[in-house]
PQR file of N, CA, C, O and H, with PARSE charges and radii, in Angstrom:
ATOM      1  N   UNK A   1      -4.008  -6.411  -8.660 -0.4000 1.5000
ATOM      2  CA  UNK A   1      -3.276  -5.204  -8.382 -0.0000 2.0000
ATOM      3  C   UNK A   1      -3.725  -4.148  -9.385  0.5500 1.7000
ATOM      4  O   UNK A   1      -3.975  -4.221 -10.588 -0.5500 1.4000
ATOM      5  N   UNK A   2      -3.749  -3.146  -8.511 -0.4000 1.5000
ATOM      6  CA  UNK A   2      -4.423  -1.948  -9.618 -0.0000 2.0000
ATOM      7  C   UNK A   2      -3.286  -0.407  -9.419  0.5500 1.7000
ATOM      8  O   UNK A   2      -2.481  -0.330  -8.490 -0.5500 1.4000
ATOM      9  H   UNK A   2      -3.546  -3.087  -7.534  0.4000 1.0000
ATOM     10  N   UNK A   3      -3.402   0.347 -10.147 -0.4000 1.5000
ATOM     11  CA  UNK A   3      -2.587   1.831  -9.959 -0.0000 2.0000
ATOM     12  C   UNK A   3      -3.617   2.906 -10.689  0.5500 1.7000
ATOM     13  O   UNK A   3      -4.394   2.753 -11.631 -0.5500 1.4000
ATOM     14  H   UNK A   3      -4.056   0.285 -10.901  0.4000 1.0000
ATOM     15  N   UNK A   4      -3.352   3.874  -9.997 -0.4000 1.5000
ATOM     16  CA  UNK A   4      -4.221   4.735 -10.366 -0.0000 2.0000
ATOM     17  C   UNK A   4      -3.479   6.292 -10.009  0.5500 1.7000
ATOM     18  O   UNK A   4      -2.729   6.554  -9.069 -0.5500 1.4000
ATOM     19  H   UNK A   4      -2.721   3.999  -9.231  0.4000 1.0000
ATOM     20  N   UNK A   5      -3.880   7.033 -10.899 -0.4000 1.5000
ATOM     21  CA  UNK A   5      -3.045   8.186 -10.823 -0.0000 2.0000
ATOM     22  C   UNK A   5      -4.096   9.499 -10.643  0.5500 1.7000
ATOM     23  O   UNK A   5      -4.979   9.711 -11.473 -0.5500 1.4000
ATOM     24  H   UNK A   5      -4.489   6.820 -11.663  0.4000 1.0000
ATOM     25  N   UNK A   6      -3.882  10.391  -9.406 -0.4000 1.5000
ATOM     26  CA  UNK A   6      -5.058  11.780  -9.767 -0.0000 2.0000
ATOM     27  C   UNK A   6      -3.408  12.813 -10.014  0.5500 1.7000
ATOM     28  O   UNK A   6      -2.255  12.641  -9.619 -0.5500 1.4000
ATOM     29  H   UNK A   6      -3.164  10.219  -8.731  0.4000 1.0000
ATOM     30  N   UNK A   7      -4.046  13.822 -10.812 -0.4000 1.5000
ATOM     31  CA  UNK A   7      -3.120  15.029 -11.020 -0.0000 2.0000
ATOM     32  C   UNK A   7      -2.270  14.189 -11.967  0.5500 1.7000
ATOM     33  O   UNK A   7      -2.183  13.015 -12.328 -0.5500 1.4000
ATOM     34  H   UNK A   7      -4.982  13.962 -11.133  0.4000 1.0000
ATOM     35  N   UNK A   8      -1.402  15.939 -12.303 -0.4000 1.5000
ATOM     36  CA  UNK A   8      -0.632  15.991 -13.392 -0.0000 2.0000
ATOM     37  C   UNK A   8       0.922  16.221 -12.698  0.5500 1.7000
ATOM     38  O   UNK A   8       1.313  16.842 -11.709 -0.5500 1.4000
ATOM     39  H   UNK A   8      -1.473  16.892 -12.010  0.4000 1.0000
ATOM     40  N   UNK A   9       1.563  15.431 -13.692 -0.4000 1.5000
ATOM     41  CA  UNK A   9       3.194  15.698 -13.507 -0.0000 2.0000
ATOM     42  C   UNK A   9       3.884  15.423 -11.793  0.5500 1.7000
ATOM     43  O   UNK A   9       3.970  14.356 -11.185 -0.5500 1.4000
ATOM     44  H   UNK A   9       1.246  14.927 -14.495  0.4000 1.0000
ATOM     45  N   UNK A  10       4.187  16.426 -11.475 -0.4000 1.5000
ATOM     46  CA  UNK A  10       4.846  16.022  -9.973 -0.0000 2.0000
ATOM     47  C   UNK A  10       4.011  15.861  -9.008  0.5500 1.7000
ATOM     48  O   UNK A  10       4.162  14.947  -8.197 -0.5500 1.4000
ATOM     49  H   UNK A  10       4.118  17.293 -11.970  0.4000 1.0000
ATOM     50  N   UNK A  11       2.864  16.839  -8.935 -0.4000 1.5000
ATOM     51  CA  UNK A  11       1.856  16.932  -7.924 -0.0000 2.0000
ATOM     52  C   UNK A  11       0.684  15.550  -8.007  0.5500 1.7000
ATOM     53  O   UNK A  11      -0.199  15.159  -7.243 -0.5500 1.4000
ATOM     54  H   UNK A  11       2.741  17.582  -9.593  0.4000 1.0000
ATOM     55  N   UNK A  12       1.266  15.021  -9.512 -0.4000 1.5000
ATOM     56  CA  UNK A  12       0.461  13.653  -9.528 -0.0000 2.0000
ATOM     57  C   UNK A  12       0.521  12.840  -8.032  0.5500 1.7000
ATOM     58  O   UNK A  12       1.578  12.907  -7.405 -0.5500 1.4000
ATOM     59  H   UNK A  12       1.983  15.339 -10.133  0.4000 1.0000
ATOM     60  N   UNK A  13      -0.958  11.843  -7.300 -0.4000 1.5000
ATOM     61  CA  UNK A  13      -0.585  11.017  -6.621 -0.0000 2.0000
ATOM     62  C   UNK A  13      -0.714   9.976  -6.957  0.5500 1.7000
ATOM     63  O   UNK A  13      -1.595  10.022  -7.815 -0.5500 1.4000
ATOM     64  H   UNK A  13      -1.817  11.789  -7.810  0.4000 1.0000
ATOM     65  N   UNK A  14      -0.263   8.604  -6.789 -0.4000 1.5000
ATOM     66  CA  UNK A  14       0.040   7.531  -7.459 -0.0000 2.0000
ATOM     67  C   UNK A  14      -0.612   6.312  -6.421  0.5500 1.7000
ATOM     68  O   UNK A  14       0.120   6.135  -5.447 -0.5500 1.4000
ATOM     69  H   UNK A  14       0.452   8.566  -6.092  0.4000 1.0000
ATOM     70  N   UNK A  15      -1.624   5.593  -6.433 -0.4000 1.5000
ATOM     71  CA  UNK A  15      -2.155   5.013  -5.841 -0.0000 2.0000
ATOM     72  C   UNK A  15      -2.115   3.446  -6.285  0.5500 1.7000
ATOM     73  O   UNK A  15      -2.846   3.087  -7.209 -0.5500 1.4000
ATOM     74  H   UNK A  15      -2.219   5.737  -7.224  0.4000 1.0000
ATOM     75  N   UNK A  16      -1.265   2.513  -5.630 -0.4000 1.5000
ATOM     76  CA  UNK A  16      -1.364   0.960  -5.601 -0.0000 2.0000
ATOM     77  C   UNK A  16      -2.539   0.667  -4.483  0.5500 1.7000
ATOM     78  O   UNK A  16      -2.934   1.019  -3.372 -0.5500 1.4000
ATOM     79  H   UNK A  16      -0.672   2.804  -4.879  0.4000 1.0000
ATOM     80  N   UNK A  17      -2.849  -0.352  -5.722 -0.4000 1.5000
ATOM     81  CA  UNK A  17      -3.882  -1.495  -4.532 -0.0000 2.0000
ATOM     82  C   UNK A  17      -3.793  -2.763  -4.953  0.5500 1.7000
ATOM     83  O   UNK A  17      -3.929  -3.265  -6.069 -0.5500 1.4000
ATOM     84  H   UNK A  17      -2.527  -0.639  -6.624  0.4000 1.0000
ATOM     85  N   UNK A  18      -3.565  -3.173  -3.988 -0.4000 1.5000
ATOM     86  CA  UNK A  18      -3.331  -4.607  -3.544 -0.0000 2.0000
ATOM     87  C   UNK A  18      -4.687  -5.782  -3.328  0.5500 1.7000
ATOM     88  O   UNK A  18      -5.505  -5.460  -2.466 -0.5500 1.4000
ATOM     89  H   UNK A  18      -3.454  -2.766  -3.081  0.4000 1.0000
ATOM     90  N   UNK A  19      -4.798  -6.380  -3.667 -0.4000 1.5000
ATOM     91  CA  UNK A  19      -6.071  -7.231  -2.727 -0.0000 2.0000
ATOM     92  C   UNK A  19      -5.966  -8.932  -3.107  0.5500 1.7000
ATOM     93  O   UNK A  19      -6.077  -9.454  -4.216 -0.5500 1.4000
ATOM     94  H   UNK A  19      -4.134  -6.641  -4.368  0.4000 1.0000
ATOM     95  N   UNK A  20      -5.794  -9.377  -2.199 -0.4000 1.5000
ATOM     96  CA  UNK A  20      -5.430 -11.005  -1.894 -0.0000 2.0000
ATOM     97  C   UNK A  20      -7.212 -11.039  -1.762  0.5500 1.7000
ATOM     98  O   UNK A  20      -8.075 -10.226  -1.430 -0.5500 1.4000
ATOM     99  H   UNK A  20      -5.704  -8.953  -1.297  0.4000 1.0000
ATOM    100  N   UNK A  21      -7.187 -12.379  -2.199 -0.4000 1.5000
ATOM    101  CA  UNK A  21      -8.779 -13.417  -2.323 -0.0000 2.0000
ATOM    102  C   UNK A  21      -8.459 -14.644  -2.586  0.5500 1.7000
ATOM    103  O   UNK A  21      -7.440 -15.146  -3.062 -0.5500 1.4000
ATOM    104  H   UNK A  21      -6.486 -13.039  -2.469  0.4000 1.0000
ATOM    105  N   UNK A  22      -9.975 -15.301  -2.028 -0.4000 1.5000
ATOM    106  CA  UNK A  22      -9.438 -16.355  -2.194 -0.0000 2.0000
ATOM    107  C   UNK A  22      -8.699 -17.804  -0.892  0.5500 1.7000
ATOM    108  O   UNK A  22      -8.526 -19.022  -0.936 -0.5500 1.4000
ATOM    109  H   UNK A  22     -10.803 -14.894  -1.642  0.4000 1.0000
ATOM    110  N   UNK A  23      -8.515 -16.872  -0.060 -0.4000 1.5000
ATOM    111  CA  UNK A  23      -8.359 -17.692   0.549 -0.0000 2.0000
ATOM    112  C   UNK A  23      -8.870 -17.878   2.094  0.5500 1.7000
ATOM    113  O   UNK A  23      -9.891 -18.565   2.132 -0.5500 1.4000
ATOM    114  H   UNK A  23      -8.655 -15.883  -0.024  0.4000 1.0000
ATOM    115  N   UNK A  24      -8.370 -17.393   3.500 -0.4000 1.5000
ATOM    116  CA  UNK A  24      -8.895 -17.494   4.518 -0.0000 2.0000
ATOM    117  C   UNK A  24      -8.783 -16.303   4.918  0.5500 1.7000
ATOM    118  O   UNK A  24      -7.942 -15.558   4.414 -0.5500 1.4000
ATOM    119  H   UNK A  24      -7.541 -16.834   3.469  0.4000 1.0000
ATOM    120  N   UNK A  25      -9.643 -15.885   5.942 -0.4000 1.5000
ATOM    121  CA  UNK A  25     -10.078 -14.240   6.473 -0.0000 2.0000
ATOM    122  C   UNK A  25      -8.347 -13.855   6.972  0.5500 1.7000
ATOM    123  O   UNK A  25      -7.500 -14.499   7.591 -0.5500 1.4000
ATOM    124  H   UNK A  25     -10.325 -16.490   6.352  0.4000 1.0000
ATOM    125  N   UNK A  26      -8.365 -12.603   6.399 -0.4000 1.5000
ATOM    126  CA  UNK A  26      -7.009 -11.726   6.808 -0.0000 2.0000
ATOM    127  C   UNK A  26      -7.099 -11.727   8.115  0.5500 1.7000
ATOM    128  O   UNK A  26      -8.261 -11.713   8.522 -0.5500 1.4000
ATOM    129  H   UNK A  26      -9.053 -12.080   5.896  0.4000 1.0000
ATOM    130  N   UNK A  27      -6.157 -11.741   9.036 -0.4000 1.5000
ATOM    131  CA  UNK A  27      -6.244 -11.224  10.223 -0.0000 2.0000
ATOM    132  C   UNK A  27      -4.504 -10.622  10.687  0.5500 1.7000
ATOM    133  O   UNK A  27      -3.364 -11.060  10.533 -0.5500 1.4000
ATOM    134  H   UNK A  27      -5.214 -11.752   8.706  0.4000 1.0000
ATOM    135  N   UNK A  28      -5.240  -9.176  11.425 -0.4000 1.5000
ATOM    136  CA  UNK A  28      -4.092  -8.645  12.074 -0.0000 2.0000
ATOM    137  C   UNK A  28      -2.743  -8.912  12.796  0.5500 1.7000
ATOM    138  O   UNK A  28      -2.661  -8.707  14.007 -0.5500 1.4000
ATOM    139  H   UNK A  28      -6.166  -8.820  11.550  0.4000 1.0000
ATOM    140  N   UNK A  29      -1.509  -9.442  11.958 -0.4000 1.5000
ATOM    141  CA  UNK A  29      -0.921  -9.993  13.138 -0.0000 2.0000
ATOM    142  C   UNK A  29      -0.309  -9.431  14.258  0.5500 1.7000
ATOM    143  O   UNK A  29       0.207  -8.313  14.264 -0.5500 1.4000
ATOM    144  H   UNK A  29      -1.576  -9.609  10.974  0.4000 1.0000
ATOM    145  N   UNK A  30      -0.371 -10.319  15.358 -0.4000 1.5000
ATOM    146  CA  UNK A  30      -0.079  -9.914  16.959 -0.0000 2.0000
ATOM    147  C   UNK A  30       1.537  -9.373  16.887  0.5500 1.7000
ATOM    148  O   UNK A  30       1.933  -8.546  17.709 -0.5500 1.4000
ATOM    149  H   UNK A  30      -0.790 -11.227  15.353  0.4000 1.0000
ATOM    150  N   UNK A  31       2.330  -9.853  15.951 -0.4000 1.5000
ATOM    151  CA  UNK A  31       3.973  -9.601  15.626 -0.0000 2.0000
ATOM    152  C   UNK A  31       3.944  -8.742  14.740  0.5500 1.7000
ATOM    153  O   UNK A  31       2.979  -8.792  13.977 -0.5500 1.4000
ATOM    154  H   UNK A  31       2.009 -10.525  15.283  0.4000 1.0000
ATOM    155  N   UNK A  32       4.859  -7.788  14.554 -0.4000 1.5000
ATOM    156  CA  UNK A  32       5.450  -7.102  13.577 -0.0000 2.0000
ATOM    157  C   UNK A  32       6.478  -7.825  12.764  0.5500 1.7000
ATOM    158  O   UNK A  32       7.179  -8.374  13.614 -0.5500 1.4000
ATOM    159  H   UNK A  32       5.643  -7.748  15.174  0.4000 1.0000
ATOM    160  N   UNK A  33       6.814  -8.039  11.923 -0.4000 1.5000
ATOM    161  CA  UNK A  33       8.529  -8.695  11.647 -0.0000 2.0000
ATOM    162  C   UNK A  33       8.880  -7.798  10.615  0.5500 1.7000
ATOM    163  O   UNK A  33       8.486  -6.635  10.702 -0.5500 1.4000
ATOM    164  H   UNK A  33       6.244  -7.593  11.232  0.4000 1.0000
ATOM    165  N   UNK A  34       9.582  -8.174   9.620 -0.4000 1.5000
ATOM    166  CA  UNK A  34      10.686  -7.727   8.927 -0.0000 2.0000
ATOM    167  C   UNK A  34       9.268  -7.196   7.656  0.5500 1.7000
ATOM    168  O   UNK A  34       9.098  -6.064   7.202 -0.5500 1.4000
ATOM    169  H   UNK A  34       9.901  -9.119   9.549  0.4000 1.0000
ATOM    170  N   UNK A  35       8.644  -8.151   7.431 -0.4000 1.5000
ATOM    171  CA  UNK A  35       8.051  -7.939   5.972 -0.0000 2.0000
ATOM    172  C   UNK A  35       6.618  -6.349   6.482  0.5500 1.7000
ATOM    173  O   UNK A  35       6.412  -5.354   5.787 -0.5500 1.4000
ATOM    174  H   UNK A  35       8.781  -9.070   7.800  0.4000 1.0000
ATOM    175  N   UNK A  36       5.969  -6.663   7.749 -0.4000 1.5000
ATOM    176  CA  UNK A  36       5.493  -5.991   8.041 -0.0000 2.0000
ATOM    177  C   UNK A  36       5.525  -4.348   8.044  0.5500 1.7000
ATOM    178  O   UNK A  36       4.704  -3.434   7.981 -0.5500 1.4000
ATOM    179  H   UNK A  36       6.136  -7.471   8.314  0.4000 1.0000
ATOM    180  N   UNK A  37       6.846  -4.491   8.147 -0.4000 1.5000
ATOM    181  CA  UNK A  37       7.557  -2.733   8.363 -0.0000 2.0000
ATOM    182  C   UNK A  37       8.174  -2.411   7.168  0.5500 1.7000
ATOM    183  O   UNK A  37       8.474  -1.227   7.013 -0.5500 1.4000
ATOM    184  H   UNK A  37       7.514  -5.233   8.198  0.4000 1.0000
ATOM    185  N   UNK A  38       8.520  -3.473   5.984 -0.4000 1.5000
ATOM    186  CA  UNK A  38       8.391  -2.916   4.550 -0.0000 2.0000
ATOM    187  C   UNK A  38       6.974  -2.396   3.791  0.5500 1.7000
ATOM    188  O   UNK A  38       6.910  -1.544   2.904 -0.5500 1.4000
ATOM    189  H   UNK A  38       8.276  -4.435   6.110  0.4000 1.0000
ATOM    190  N   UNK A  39       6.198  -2.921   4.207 -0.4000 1.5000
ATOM    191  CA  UNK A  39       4.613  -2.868   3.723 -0.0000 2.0000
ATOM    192  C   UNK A  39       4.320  -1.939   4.409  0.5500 1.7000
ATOM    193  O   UNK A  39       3.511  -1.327   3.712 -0.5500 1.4000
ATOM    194  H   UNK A  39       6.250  -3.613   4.927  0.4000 1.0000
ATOM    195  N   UNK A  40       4.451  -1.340   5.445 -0.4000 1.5000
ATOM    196  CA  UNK A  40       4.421   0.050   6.124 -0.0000 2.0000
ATOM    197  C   UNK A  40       4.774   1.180   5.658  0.5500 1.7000
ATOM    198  O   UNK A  40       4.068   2.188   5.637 -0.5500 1.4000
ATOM    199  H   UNK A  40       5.109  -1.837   6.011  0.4000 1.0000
ATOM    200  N   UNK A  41       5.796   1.085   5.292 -0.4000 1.5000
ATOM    201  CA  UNK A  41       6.779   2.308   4.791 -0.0000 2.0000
ATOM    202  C   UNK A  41       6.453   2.670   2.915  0.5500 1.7000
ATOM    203  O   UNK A  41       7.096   3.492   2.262 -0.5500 1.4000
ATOM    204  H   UNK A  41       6.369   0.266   5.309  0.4000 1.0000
ATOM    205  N   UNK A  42       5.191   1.717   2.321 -0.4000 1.5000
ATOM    206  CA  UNK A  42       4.428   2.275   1.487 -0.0000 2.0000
ATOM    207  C   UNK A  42       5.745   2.295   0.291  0.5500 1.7000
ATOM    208  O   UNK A  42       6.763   1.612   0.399 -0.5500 1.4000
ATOM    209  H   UNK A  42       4.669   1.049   2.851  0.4000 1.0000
ATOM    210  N   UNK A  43       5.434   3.279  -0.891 -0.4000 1.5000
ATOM    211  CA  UNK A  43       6.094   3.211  -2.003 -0.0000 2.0000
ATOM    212  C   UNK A  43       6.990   3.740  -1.807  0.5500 1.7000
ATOM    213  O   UNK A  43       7.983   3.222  -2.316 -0.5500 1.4000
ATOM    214  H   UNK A  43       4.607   3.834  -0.978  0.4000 1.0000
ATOM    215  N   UNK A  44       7.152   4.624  -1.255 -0.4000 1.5000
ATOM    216  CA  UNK A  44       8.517   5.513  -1.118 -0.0000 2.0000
ATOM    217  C   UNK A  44       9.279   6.195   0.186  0.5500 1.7000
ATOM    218  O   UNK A  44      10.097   7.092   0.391 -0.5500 1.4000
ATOM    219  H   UNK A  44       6.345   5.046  -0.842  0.4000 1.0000
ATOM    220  N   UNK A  45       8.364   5.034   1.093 -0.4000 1.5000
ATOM    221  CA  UNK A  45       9.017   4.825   2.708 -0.0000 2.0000
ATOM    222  C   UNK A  45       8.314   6.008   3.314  0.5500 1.7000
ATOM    223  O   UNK A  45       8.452   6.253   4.513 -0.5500 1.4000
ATOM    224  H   UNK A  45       7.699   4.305   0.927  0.4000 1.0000
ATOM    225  N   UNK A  46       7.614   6.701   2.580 -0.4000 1.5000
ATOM    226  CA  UNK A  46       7.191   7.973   3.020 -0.0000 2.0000
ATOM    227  C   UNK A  46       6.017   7.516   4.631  0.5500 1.7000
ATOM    228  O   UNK A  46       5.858   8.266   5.595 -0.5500 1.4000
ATOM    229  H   UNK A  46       7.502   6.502   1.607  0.4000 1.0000
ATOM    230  N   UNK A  47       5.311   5.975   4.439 -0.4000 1.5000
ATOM    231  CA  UNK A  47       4.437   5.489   4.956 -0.0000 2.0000
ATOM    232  C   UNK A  47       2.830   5.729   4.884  0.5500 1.7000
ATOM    233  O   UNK A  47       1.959   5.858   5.744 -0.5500 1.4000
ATOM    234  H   UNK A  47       5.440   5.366   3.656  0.4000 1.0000
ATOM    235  N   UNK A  48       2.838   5.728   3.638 -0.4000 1.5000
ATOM    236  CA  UNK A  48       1.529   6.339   2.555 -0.0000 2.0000
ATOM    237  C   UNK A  48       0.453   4.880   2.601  0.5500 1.7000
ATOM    238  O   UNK A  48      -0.382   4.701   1.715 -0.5500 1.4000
ATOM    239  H   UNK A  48       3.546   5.623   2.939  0.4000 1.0000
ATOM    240  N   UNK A  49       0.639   3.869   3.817 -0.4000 1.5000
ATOM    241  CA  UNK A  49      -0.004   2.978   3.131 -0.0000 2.0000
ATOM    242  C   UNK A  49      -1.301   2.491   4.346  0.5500 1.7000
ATOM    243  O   UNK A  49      -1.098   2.727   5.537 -0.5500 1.4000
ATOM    244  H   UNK A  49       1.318   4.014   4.538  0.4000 1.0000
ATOM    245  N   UNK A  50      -2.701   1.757   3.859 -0.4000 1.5000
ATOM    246  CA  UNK A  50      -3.366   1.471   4.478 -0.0000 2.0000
ATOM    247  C   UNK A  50      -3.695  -0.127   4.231  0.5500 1.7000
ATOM    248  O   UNK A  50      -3.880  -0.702   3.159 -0.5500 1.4000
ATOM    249  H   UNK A  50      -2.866   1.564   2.892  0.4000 1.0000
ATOM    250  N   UNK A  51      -3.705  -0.570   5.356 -0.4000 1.5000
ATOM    251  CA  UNK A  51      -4.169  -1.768   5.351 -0.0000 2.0000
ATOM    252  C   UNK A  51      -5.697  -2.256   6.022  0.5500 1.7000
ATOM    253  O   UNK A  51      -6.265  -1.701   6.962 -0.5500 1.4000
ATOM    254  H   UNK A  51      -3.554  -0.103   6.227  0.4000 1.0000
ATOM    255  N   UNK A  52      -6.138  -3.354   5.317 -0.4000 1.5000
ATOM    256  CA  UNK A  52      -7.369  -3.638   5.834 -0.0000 2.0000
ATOM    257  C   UNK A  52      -7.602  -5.110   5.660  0.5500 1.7000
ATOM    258  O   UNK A  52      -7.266  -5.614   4.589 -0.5500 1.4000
ATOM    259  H   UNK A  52      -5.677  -3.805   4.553  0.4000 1.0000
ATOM    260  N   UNK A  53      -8.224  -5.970   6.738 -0.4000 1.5000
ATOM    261  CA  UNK A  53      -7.544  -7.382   7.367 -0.0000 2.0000
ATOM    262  C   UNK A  53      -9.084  -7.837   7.338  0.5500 1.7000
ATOM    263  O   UNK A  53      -9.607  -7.575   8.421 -0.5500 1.4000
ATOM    264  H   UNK A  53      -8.498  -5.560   7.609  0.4000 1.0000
ATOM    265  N   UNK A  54      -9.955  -8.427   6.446 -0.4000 1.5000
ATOM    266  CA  UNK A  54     -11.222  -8.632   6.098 -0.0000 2.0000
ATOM    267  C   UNK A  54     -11.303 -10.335   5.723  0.5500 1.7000
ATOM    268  O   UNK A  54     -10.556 -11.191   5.249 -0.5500 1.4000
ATOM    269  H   UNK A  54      -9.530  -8.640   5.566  0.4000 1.0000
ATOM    270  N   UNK A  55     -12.714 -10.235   6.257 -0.4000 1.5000
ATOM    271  CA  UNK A  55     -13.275 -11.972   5.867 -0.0000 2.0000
ATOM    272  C   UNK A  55     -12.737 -12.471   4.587  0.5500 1.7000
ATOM    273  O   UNK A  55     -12.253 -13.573   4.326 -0.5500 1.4000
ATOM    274  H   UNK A  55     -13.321  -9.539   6.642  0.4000 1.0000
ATOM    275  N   UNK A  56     -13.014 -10.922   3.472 -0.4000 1.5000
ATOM    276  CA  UNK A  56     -12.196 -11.620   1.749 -0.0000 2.0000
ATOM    277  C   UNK A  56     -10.829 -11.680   1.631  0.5500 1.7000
ATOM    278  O   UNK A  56     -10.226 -11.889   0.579 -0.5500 1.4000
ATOM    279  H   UNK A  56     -13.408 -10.027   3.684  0.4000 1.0000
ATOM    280  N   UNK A  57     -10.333 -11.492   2.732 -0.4000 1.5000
ATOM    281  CA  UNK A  57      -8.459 -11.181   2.495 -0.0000 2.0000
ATOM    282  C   UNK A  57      -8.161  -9.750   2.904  0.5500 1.7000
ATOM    283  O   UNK A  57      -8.843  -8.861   3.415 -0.5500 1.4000
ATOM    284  H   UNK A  57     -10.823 -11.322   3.587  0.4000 1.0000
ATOM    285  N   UNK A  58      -6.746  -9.854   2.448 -0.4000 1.5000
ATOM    286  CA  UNK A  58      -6.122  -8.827   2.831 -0.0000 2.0000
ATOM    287  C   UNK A  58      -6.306  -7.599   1.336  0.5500 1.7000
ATOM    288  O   UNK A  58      -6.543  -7.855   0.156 -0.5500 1.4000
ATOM    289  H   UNK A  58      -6.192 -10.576   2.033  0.4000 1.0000
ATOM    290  N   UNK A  59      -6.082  -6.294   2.016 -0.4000 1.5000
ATOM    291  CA  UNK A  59      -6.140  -5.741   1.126 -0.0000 2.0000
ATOM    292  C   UNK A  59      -5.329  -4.352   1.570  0.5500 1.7000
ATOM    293  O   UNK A  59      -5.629  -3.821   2.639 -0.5500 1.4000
ATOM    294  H   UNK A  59      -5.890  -6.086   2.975  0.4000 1.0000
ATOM    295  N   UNK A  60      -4.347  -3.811   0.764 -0.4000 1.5000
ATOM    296  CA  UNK A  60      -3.162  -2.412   0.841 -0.0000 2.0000
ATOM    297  C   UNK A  60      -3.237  -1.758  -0.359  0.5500 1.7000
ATOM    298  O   UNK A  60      -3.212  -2.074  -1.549 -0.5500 1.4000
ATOM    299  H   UNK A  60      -4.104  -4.242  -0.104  0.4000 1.0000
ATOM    300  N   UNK A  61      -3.348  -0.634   0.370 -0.4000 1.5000
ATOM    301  CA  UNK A  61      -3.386   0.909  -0.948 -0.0000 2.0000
ATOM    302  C   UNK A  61      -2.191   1.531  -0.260  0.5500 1.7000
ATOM    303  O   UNK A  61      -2.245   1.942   0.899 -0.5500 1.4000
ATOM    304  H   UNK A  61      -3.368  -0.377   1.337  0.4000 1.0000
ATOM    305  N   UNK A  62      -1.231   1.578  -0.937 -0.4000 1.5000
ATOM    306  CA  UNK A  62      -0.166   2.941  -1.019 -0.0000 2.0000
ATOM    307  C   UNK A  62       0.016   3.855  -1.447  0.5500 1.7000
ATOM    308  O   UNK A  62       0.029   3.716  -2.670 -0.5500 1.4000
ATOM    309  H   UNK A  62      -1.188   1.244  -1.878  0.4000 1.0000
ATOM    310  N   UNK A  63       0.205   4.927  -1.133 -0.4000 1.5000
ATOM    311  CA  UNK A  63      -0.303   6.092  -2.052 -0.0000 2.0000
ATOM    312  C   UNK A  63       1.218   7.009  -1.782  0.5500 1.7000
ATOM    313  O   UNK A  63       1.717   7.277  -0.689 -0.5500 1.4000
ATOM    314  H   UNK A  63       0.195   5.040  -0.140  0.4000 1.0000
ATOM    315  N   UNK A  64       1.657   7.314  -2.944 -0.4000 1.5000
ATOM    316  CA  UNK A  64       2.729   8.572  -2.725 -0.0000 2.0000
ATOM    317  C   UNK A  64       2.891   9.575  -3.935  0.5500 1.7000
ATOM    318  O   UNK A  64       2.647   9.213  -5.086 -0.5500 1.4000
ATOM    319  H   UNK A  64       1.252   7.096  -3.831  0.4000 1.0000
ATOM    320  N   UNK A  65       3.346  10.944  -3.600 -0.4000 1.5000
ATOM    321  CA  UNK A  65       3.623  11.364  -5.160 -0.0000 2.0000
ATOM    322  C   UNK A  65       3.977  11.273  -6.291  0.5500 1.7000
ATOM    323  O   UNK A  65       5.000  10.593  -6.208 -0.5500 1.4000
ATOM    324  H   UNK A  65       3.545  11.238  -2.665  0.4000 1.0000
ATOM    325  N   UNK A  66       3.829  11.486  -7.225 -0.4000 1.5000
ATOM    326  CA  UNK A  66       5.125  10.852  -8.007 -0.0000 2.0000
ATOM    327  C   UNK A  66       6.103  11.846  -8.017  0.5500 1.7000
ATOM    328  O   UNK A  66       6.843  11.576  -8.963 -0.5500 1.4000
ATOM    329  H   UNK A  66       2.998  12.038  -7.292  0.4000 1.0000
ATOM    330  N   UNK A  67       6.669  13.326  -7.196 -0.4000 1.5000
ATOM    331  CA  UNK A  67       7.793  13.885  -7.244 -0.0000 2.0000
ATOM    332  C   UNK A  67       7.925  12.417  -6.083  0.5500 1.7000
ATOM    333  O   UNK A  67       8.368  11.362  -6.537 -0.5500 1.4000
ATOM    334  H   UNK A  67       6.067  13.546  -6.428  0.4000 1.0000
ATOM    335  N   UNK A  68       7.532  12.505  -4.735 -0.4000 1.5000
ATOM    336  CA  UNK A  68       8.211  11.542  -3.658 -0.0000 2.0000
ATOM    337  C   UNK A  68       9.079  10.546  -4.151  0.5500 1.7000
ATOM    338  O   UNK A  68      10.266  10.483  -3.831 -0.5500 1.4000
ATOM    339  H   UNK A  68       7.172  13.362  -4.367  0.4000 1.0000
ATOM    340  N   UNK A  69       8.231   9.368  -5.317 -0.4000 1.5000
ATOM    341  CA  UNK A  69       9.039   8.898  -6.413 -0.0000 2.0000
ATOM    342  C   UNK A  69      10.378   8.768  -6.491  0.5500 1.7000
ATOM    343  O   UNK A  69      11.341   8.126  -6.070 -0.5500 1.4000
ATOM    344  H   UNK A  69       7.267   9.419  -5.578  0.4000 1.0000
ATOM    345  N   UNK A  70       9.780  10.324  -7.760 -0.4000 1.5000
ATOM    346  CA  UNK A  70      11.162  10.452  -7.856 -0.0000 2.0000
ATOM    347  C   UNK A  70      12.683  10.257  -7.022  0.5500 1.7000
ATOM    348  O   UNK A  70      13.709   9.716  -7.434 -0.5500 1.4000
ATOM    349  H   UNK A  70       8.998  10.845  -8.102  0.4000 1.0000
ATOM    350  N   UNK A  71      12.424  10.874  -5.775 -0.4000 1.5000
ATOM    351  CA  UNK A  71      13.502  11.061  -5.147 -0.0000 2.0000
ATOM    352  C   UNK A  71      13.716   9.841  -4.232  0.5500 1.7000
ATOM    353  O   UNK A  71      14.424   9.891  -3.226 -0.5500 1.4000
ATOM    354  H   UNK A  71      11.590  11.314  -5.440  0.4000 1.0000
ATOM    355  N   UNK A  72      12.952   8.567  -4.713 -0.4000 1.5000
ATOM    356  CA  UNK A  72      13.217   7.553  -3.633 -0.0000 2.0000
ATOM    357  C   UNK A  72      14.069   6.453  -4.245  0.5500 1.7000
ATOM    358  O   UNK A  72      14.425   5.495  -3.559 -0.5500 1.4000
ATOM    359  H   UNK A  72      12.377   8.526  -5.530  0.4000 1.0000
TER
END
């Protein structure tokens, strides 16, 4: 897991990444459920997030402001 920040103060954006390895190729699932639509809705529900479902695993970047943050 990594974070990474561009800009200053509120207009800062705040970038998580995620990346599973290690084990068997990610793949897209055919269901949505409960955990799916939390991992959607990104850091601050805003839905800042990308996913990508690869031979090395899974891997999610969320990205939100840090005013958004704040107010979440």
């Amino acid at each position: 897991m990594t974070w990474k920040r561009d800009g200053d103060a509120e207009d800062a954006d705040l970038t998580l990444r995620w990346a599973e390895r290690g084990g068997p190729p990610a793949v897209e699932p055919v269901r949505k459920g409960f955990g799916s639509r939390i991992i959607r809705m990104g850091l601050s529900g805003s839905g800042g997030t990308e996913l990508r479902y690869g031979s090395e695993g899974l891997t999610a970047e969320m990205t939100a402001t840090a005013s958004q943050l704040k107010q979440a």
